[in-house]
C-alpha positions as CSV (number, residue, x, y, z in Angstrom):
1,X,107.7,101.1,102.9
2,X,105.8,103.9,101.7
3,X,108.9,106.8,101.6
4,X,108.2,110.5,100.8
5,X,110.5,113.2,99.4
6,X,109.4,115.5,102.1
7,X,111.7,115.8,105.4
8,X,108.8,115.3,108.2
9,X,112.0,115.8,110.5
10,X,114.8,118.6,109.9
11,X,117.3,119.1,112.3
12,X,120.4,121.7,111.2
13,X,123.3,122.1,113.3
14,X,121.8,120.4,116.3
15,X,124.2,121.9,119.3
16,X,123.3,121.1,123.4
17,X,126.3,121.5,126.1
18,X,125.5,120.5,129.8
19,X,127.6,123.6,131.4
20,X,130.7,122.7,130.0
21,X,130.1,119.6,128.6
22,X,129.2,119.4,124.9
23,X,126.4,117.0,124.2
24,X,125.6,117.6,120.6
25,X,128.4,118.7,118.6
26,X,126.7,119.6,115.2
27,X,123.9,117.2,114.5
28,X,121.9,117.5,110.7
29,X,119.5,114.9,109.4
30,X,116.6,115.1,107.2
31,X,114.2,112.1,107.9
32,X,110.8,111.4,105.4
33,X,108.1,109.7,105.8
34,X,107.5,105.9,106.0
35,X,111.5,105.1,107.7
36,X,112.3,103.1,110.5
37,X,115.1,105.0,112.1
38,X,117.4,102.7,114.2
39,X,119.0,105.6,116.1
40,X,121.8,104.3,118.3
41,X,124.6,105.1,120.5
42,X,127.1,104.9,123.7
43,X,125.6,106.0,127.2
44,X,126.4,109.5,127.2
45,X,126.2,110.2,122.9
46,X,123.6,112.3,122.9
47,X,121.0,109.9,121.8
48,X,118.4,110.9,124.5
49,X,119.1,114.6,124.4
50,X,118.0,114.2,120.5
51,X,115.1,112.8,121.2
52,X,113.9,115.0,124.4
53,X,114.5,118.0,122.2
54,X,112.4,116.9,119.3
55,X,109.9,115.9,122.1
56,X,109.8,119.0,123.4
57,X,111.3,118.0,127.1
58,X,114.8,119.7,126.8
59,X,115.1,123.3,125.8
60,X,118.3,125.6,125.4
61,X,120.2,124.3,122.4
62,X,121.1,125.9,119.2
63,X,120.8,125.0,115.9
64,X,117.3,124.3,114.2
65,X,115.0,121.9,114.6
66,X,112.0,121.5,112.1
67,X,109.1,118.9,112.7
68,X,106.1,118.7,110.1
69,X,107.4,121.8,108.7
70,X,107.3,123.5,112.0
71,X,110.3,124.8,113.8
72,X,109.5,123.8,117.4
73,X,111.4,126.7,119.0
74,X,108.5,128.9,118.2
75,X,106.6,127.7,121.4
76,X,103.8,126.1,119.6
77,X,102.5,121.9,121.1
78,X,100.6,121.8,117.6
79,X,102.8,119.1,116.4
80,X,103.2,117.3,119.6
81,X,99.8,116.3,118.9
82,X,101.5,114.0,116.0
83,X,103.8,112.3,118.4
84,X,103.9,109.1,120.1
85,X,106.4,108.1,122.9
86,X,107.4,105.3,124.7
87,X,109.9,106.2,126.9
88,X,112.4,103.7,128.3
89,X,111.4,104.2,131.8
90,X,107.5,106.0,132.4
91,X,105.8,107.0,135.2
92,X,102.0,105.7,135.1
93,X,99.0,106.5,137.0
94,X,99.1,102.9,138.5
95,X,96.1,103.5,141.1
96,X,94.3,103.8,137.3
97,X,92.4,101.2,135.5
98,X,94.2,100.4,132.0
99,X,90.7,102.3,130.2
100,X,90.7,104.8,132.7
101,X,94.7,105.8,131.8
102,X,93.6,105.3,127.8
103,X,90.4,107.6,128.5
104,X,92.6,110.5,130.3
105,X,95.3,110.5,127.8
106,X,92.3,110.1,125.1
107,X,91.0,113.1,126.3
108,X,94.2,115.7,125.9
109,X,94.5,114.4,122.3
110,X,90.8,115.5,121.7
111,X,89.3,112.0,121.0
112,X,85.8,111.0,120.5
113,X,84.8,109.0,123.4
114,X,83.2,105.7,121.8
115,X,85.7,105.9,119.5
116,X,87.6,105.8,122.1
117,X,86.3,103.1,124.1
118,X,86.0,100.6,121.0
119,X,89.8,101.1,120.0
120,X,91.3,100.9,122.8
121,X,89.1,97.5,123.9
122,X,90.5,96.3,120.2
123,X,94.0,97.2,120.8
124,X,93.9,95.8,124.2
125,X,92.5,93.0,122.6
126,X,95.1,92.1,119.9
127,X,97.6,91.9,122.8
128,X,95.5,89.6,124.8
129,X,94.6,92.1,127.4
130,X,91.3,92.4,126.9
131,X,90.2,90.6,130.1
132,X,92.1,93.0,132.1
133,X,91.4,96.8,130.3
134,X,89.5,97.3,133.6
135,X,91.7,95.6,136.2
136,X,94.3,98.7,138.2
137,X,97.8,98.9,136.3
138,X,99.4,97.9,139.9
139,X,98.1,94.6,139.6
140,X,99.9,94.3,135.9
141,X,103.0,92.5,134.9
142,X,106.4,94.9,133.6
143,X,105.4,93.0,130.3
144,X,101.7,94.1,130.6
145,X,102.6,97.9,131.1
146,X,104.4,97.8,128.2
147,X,102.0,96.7,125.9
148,X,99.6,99.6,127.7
149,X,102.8,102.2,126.8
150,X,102.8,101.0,123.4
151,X,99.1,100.7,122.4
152,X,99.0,104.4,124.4
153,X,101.6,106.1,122.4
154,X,99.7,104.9,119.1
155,X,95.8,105.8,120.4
156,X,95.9,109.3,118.7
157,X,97.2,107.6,115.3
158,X,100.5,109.9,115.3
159,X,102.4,110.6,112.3
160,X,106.0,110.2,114.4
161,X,107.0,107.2,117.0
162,X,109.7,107.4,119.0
163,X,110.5,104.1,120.5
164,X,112.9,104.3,123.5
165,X,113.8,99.9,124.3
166,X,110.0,99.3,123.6
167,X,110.2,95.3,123.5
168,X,111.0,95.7,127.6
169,X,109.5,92.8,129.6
170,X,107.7,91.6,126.5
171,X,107.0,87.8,125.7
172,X,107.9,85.9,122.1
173,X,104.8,86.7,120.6
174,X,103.9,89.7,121.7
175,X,107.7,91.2,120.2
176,X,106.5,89.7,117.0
177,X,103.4,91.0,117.0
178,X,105.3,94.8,117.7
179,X,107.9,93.8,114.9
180,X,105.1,93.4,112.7
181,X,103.3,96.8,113.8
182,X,105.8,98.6,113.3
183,X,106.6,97.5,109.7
184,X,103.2,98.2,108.8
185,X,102.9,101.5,109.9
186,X,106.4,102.6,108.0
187,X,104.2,101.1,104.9
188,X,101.3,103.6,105.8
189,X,103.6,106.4,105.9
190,X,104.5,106.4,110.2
191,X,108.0,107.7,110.9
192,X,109.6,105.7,113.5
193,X,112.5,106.6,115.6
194,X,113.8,103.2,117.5
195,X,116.3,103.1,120.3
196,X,117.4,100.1,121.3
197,X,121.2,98.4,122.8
198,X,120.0,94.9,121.4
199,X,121.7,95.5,118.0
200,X,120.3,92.0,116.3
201,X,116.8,93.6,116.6
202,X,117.9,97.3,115.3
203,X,119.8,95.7,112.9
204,X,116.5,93.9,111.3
205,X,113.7,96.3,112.2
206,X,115.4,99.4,110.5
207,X,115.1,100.5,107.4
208,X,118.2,103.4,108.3
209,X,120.4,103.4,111.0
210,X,122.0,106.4,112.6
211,X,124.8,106.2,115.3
212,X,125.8,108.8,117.3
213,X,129.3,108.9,118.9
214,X,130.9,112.0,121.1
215,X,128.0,113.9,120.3
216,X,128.5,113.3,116.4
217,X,126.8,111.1,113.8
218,X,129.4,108.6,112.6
219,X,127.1,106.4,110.5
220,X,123.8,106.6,108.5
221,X,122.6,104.3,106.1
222,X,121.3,100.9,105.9
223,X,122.8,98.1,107.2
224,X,123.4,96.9,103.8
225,X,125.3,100.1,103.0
226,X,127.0,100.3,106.6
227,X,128.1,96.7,105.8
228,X,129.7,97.6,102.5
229,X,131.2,100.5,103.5
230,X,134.8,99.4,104.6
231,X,133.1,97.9,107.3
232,X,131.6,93.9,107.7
233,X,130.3,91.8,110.6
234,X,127.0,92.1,112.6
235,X,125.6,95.4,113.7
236,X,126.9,95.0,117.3
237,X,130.7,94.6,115.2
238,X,130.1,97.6,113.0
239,X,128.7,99.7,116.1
240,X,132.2,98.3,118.1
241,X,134.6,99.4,115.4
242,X,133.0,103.0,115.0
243,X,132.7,103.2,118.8
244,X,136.4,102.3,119.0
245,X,135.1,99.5,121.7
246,X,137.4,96.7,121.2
247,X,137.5,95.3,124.7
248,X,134.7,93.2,125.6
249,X,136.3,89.9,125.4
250,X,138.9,90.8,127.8
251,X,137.1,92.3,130.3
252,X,134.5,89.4,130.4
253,X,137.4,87.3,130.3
254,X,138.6,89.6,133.5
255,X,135.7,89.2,135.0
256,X,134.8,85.2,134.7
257,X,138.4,84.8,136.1
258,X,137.0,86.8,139.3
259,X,134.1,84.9,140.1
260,X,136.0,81.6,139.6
261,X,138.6,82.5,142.4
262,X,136.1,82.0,145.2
């Protein structure tokens, strides 16, 4: 993992309310270069508000947030232009071929046309999609889009990823292929934000992992040092005991009992 002393992400005092309702309730974390960020949390933390303000999306919070030494509230899309995002749910041009989608987003990053065309038909090709790059993306498979989303949010060559439940619809191979993408672009200095509610796969792709709760961040650290820190189990334990979710097994147990009285 190729780490950096320099924060390519600053965020100070991170504050967003939804009318009365406080979202973010003080949020500071420096990230460098070269991490895998397992960023994690309830429905309703404050996860996804994070991550829409650092993208840009959601405006009217306080606080400061700083990305490549830029604070974003200045109104400048310069650094955008170093972001890649795979959203949990996206809308795509599905009446588009898969080059024709590459090609338009190619074109607002700036990019050189046959340079273009012969990394994309590569990318496409190391996820066995080749054979399709001109087929329509309505004809594609939830698994296929996927792969598009991914190898689109990485066609610019972006310094920051954020990763919103990327291995979605994906098959074996094609998770391990991603697993192994994303470790090697951490080595080559990437900065990876990944959100995920399969804790086994945070839990071994991250380098760090945050977790908000109520709007604040309750852990941050490995999972070595979350594990020795008065706290031991799996990450979906650790995540229960700072969530204060104890209740799983008797509500599945609850609900089990249901089904069985027809």
């Amino acid at each position: 993992m190729m780490e950096s002393s320099e924060s390519i992400i600053s965020i100070k005092n991170l504050q967003m309310s939804y009318g009365n309702k406080l979202v973010l309730n003080g949020i500071n974390l420096e990230i460098p270069r070269g991490q895998i960020i397992g960023y994690i949390g309830t429905n309703g933390a404050g996860k996804s508000t994070t991550i829409k303000i650092m993208l840009g999306i959601l405006e009217g919070y306080s606080g400061t947030v700083e990305i490549l030494g830029q604070d974003i509230s200045n109104g400048s899309i310069e650094y955008k232009k170093k972001i890649g995002y795979v959203p949990e749910l996206a809308d795509i041009y599905e009446n588009l071929t898969a080059y024709e989608y590459i090609s338009f987003l190619g074109g607002i990053y700036g990019l050189e046309e046959k340079k273009l065309i012969e990394r994309s038909e590569k990318l496409m090709g190391l996820f066995a999609m080749d054979n399709v790059i001109n087929s329509r993306i309505s004809s594609y498979s939830k698994g296929m889009k996927q792969k598009l989303l991914i190898i689109c949010s990485l066609i610019h060559n972006p310094d920051i990823l954020f990763f919103d439940e990327p291995l979605s619809g994906l098959d074996a191979n094609s998770v391990m292929v991603f697993k192994e993408v994303m470790k090697t672009l951490a080595k080559g200095g990437k900065t990876i934000f990944y959100s995920s509610h399969i804790m086994d796969v945070v839990e071994k792709v991250s380098d760090r992992i945050i977790l908000l709760n109520a709007g604040l961040i309750v852990a941050d650290g490995s999972f070595e040092e979350l594990n020795n820190n008065q706290m031991e189990g799996s990450l979906e334990e650790i995540f229960n005991q700072l969530t204060g979710f104890n209740e799983h097994t008797a509500i599945a147990e609850e609900f089990v009992s249901l089904v069985e009285e027809v």
